[in-house]
N, C-alpha and C positions, 0 to 999 in steps of 0.2 A: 440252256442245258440241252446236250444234243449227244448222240453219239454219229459216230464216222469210221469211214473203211476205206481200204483201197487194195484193191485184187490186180496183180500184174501176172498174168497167166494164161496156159492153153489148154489147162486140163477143166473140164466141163466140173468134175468131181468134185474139187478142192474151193474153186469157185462159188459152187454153191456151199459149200458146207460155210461161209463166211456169210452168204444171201440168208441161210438160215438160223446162225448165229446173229448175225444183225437185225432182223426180225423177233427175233427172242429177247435180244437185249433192247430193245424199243418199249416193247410190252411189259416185261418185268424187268428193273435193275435195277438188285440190290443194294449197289451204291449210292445209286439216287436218290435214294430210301434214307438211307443214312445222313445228307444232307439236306433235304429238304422240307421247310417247314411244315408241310403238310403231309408228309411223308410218300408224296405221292411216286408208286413206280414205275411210270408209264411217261412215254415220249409219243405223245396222242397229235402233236399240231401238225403233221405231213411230216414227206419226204420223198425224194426223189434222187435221180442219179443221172452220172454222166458216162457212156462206154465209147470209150474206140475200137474200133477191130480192126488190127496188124496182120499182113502178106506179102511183104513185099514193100509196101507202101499203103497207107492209111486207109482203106476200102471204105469204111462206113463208119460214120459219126451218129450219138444216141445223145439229146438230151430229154429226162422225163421230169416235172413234178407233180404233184398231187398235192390237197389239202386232206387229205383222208392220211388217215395212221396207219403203218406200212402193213400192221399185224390187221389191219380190216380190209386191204385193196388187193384182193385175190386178184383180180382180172391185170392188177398194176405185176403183179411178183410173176403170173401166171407169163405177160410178156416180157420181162427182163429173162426170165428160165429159157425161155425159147429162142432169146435172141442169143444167151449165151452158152446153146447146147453145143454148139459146132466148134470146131480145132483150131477154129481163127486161134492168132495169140490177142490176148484181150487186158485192153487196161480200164477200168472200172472203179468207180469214184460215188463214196455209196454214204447221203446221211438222214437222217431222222432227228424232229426238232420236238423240243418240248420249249416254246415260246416265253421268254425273258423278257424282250424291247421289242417291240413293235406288232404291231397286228398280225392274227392268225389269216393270211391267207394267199394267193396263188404268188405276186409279187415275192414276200417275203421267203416263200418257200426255197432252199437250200436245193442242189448248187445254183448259185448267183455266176450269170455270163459276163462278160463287157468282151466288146468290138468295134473295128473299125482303126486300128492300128494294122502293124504288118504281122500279128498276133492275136490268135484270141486264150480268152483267160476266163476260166473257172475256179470259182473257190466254197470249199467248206470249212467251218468255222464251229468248234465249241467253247462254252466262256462269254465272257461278260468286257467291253470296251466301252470306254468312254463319250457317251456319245455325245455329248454336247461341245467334247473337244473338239471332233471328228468333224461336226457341222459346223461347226467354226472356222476349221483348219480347210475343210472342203467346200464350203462358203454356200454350204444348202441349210432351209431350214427342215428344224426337227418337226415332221408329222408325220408319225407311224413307222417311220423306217426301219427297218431291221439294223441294230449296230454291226451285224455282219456283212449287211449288204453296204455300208457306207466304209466296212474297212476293204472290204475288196476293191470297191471304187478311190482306193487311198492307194493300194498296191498298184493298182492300173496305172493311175497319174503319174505314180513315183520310177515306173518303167515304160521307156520308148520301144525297146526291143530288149526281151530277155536274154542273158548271159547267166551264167550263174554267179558270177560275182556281183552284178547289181542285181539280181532276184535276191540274195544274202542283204545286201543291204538296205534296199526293199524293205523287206521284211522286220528290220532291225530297225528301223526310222518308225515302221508301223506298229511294235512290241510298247511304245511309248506310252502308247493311248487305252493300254489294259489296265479293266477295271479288276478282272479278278482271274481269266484265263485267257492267252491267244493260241486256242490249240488247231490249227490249219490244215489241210489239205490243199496244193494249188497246183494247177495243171495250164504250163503253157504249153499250145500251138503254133508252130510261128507257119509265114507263105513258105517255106521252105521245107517243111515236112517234120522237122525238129518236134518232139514232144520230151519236155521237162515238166517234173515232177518237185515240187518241194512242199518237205513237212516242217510244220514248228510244233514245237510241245512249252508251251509257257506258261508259268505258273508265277504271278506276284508272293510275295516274301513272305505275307502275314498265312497267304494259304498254304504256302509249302511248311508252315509249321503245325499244320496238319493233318493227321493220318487220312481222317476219313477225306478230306478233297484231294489229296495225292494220290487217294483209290479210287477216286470218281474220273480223274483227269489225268490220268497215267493212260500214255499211248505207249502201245507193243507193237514191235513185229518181226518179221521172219523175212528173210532174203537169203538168194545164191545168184548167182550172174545169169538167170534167166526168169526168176520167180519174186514177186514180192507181196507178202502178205500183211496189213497192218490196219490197225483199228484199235479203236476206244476201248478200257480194260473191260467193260463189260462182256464186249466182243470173244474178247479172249478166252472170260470166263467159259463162257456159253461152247466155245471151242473146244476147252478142256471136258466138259461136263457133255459133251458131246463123243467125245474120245476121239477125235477129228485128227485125220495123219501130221495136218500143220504144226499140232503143238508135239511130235516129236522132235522137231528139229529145233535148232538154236534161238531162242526167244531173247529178243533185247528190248529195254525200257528205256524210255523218253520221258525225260524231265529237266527241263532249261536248255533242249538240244534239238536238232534239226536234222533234214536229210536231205541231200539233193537226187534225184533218181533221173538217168537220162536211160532213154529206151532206144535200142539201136540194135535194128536186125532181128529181130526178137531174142533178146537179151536186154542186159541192165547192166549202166554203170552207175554206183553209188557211192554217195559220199557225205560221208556225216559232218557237221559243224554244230560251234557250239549258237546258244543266240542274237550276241555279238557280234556274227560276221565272220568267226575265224575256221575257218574248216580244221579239223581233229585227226580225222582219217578218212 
């Protein structure tokens, strides 16, 4: 159980008001509350994040994580704020884990990297996979691992160099091994300065026949051809309840859908698909 973000932007403002909403949604959510045995509302096991800052061409690369809960690492939020006060255009890849499969600590800690192709690759991940399929299929054994971090290393394999037609399908060979969500965040870099963006929102059959985990694992977000805003419903909430300028504009939900976001120039081109593989719009 985790929640996740992703801020494509230059405004310092709007930015944080997502850094603040995701912090609130870590600490208390409601939703999680709702589904979880023990009711517990908090997403305490770490978190950390990935930033690039855009000028031109790619200036400066950020990855942080922590074992600390995001609402206790002042000194962690205090340097994300400061590295994202300036007019760079900024893309920003933001999660908090509340620990399912594998041990609480720095490895397991979200976003998970892989390199050493002529791309590298980040991913975040909320939901539950299979993991003993996954070690099987990926021919490591199970000790402690993160199910997250073995599906990202299933997307790496399953991609030489990203396109977005085998990122779609990628992803879609990967959607197999969901035990109950594969709700994703993935960010490639390739040698050539390309940065692609894909989201999946997946939900297995028996959970989409209910309310309260379609409200736990419903992703939102906000786009225009230079901005993209998007994150875990909790996220949202805390946006709304914040009265944050984002949730003026057009909100769309993700449920069995995807989105390809390619950043060029600072701007965005976007393009929704279903999980299938087949682009929509």
């Amino acid at each position: 159980m985790c929640r996740i973000a992703l801020v494509v932007s230059s405004k310092k403002e709007t930015v944080n008001d997502i850094i603040d909403s995701f912090i609130q949604a870590s600490q208390y959510d409601p939703y999680k509350v709702e589904i979880s045995k023990t009711r517990n509302p908090r997403h305490p096991h770490g978190w950390g994040y990935t930033l690039f800052k855009y000028n031109g061409e790619y200036i400066s690369q950020f990855h942080y994580r922590s074992v600390k809960p995001v609402y206790e690492d002042y000194n962690g939020i205090e340097l994300l704020k400061t590295i994202t006060s300036d007019e760079y255009y900024k893309i920003l890849l933001l999660h908090s884990r509340a620990a399912s499969q594998g041990q609480v600590n720095l490895f397991n800690t979200h976003p998970f990297f892989y390199g050493g192709k002529k791309y590298q690759y980040w991913i975040v991940h909320n939901g539950e996979m299979e993991i003993s399929k996954l070690t099987d299929r990926l021919g490591i054994m199970k000790q402690n691992i993160s199910d997250s971090y073995l599906l990202g290393k299933l997307i790496y394999e399953l991609i030489n160099y990203p396109s977005e037609e085998n990122i779609i399908e990628a992803l879609r060979e990967a959607k197999k091994y969901t035990r109950s969500a594969m709700n994703t965040i993935n960010i490639f870099y390739t040698d050539d300065q390309r940065l692609i963006v894909a989201v999946t929102s997946y939900v297995v059959k028996e959970y989409l026949e209910n309310k309260k985990y379609i409200d736990y694992y419903k992703l939102y977000y906000v786009a225009s051809n230079k901005e993209v805003f998007l994150g875990s419903s909790t996220i949202f909430y805390y946006l709304q309840k914040n009265k944050s300028p984002i949730i003026n504009n057009d909100i769309v939900d993700l449920i069995n859908k995807g989105i390809i976001i390619e950043v060029i120039d600072r701007g965005i081109k976007i393009e929704q698909f279903d999980i299938w593989g087949m682009k929509t719009k």
